[in-house]
N, C-alpha and C positions, 0 to 999 in steps of 0.2 A: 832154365826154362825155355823148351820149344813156344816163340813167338810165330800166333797165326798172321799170315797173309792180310790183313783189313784194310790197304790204303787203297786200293784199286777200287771196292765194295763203297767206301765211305765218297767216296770220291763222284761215283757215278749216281749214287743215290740221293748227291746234294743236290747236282745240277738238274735231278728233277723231282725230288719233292722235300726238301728243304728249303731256308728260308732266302727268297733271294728279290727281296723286296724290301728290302731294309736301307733307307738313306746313306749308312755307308758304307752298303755294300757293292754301292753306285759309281767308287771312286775307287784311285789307290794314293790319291793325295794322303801323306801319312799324317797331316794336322787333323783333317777330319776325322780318320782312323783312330786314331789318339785321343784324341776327343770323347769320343763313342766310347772306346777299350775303357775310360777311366769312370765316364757315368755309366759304364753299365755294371762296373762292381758295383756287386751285391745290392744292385737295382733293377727293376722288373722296364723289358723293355717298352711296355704301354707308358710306363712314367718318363722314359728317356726321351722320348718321341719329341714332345714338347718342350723341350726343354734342351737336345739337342740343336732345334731348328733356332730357337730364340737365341743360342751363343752365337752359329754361325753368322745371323744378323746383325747382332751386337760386335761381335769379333771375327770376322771372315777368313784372317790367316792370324799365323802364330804372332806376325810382329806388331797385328795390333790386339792383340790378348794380353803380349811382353807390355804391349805401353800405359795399358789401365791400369787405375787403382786399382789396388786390392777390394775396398769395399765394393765397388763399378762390379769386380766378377762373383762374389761372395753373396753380393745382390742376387743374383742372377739364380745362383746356387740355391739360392734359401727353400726350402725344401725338398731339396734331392737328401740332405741327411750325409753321416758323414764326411762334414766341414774340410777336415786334414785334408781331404783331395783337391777340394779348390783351389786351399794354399800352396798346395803343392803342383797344382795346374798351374797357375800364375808363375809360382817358381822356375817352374820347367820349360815354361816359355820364355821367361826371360834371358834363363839357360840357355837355352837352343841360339837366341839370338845373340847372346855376348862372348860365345864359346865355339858356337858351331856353325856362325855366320848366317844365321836364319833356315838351317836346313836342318833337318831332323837326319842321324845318324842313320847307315842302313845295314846295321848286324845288330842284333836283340842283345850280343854283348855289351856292345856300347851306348843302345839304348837303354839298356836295366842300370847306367850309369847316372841317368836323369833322375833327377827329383819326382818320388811317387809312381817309376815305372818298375815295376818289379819284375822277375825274369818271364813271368806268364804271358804277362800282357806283353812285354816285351817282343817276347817271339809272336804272339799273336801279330805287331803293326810290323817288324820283319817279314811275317809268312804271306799278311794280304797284300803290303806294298809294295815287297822287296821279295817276293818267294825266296825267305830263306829256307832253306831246311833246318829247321828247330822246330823241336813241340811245342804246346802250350800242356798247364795244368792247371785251371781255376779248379769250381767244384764241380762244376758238369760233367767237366771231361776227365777229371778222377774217377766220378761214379762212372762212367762207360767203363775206361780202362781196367779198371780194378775188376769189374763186373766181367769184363770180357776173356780177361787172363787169368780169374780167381785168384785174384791178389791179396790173400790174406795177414799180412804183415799189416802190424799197426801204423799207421801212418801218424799216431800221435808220435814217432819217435822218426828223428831226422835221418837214420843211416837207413829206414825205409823207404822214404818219401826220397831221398836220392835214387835206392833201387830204382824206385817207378818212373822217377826222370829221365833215368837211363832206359829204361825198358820205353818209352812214350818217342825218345828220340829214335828208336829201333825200327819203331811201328812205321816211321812217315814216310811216305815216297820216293822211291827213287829213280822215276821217269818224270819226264814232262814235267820239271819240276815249278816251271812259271807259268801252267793253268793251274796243275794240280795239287802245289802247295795250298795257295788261296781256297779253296772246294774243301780241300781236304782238311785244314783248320774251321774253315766256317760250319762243315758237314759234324764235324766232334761234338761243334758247340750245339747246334741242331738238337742231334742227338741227343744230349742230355736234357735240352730246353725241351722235347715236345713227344719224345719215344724213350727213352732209358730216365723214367721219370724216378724221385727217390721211395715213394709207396707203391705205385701202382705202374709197371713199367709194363709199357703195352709192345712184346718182342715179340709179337706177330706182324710187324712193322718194320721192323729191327733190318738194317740191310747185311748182318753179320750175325743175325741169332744164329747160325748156323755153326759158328764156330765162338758162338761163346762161350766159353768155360762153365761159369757159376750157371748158367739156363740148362747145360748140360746134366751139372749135378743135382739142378731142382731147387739153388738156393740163390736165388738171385738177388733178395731182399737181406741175403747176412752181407755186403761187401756196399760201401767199405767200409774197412775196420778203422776206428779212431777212436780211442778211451777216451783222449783229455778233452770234457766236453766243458766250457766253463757257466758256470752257473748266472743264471737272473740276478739279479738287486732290487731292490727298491726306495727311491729318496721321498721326500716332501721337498719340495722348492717353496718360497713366499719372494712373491714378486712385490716390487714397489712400484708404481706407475705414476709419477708426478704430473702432471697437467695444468700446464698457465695458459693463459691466452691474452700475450702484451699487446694483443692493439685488435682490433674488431677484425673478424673473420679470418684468425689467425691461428694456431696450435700449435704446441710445443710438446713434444715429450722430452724428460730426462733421462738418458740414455749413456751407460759406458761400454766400453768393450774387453769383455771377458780375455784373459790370459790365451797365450797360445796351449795347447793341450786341453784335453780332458771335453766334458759335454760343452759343445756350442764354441769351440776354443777360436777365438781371433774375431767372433761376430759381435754386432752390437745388440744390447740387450738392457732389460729391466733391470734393478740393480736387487741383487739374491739374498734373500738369506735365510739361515738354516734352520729358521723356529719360529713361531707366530711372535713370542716375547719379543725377541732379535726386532725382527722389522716394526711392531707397536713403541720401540724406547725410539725406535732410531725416526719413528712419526713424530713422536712428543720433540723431539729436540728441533722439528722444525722450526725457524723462524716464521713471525707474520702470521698472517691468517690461513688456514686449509680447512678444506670436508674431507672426509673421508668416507670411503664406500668398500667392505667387502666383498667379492664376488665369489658365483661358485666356484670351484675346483674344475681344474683343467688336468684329465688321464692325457698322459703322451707316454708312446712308447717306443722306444728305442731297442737295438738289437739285443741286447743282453743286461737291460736294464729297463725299468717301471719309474717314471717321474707324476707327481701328483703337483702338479701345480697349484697354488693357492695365489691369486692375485688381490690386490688392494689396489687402490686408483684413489689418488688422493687429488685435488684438485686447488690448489697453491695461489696465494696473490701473484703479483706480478713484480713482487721486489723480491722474492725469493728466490737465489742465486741456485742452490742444489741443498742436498742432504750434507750435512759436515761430516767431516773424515768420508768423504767416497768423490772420490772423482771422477769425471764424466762432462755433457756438456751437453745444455737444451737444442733438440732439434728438430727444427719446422719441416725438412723436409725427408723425413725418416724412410719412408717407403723407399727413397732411392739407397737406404744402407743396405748392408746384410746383417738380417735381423732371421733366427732361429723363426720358424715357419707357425710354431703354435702361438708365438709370441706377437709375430706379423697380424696372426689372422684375429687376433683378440683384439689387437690395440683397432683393426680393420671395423671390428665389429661393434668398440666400444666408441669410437670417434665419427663413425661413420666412411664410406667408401668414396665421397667428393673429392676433390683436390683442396690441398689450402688455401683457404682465401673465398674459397667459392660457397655461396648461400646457397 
């Protein structure tokens, strides 16, 4: 395949109307870069915004991200979604600092060696901090490439998606490579975020419609190709919310924390179970005195799955130690854990939004 010319085009069209108002695009310190790269998988940047700005305050460089708790960043986390990143943020910092002396590698090969960076993002914190020359390929800049070259290969199958890796490292610059890396990754991403959109791509905007392939042929909407699509689910969840209150203007919930993997893995949470029966025997066996209250049903939706929350909130004396057989541990000052975000915001809504202690 004859590859078009597009690094020059993407390049010049970033530095003036792409996005170049972005917190970290302010920098080429690669922690903040990193940072960014990891909450913006498969997060919308209005959501990152906020939530970017609160890490850096909370953890300014990597070696004090390395030195917090895990719950301290998971905190922090709780509704960005997508859990495994956090841990894996946390990991990779501590990484960096036991391994690599506090300094983030500067080849995306040896960056994609870290916990939770993968070769994309990889070359992406190489191209902005380090103008390497390496591609990226999230999904943005698959839909462009693909669109541009009319790459019709399934990319559900991996000796394709290597083609395009190869064809993507083709594309990238080969001048000026420490202005034009940087532009010319930030410009891909652009592109895909706000002109090579996936229904409605507006290529009259396009700084390479001219040599794109599929706009060419009229089918700009068939690429790209990918079969394996994986399908929705759907669960019920019953939450248990225990509630004591040992001494006046005080609150407790009982709380454990979920397994690593799978929905909400390593956060802390209500304690689950998988049938209204299930959590009503495991009520009855409490010791002492409790009321009990059910609430409506809580829709959360997740990427490739439907959960129906069903909460109870029981409300317990004050010699009742937990639920038997589940372990876990009462706690008054829950807000500072990392707690799954519809879970936060119910318990927010059922106990009220004061601090503890306070009337």
């Amino acid at each position: 395949m004859t590859l078009p010319s597009i690094a020059t085009a993407v390049v010049q069209w970033q530095a003036s109307h792409g996005r170049n108002h972005l917190p970290w695009q302010q920098t080429r310190d690669p922690y903040r870069v990193w940072l960014s790269e990891i909450m913006l998988q498969q997060t919308q940047v209005s959501t990152v915004l906020g939530y970017y700005q609160r890490f850096l305050d909370a953890f300014p460089d990597v070696a004090s991200l390395a030195a917090a708790p895990q719950d301290a960043v998971l905190a922090l986390w709780s509704g960005l979604g997508y859990y495994s990143r956090a841990r894996n943020l946390h990991q990779c910092a501590q990484t960096v600092m036991e391994q690599w002396g506090g300094a983030f590698p500067q080849t995306a090969e040896e960056l994609a060696t870290l916990p939770g960076i993968g070769r994309s993002t990889a070359g992406a914190i190489s191209s902005f901090c380090f103008s390497e020359r390496v591609p990226i390929l999230d999904a943005n800049v698959r839909r462009v490439l693909t669109r541009v070259l009319a790459f019709d290969a399934d990319l559900a199958q991996s000796r394709n998606e290597k083609q395009l890796w190869e064809f993507a490292q083709q594309l990238c610059p080969t001048q000026n490579l420490q202005e034009a890396m940087p532009r010319y990754t930030q410009g891909l991403m652009d592109l895909g975020a706000t002109v090579c959109l996936p229904r409605k791509p507006e290529c009259g905007r396009c700084p390479v419609a001219a040599l794109c392939k599929s706009r060419e042929q009229g089918d700009v909407l068939a690429y790209p190709v990918k079969t394996g699509k994986i399908k929705r689910t759907a669960e019920s969840w019953w939450l248990m919310a225990l509630i004591r209150a040992p001494e006046p203007g005080a609150t407790e919930v009982f709380l454990h924390k979920r397994p690593h993997g799978g929905i909400w893995g390593g956060l802390h949470c209500l304690p689950v179970f998988q049938d209204e029966a299930s959590i009503q025997a495991a009520i009855g066996q409490l010791p002492g005195r409790w009321e009990c209250r059910v609430h409506p049903s809580i829709a959360h939706v997740l990427t490739h799955k439907d959960l129906l929350l069903h909460p109870i909130s029981v409300a317990v004396s004050d010699q009742v130690t937990g639920p038997p057989n589940l372990q876990g541990a009462w706690c008054r000052q829950w807000r500072e854990l990392g707690l799954p975000a519809p879970v936060r915001k119910w318990l927010d809504a059922l106990l009220g939004a004061q601090p503890f202690g306070e009337n």
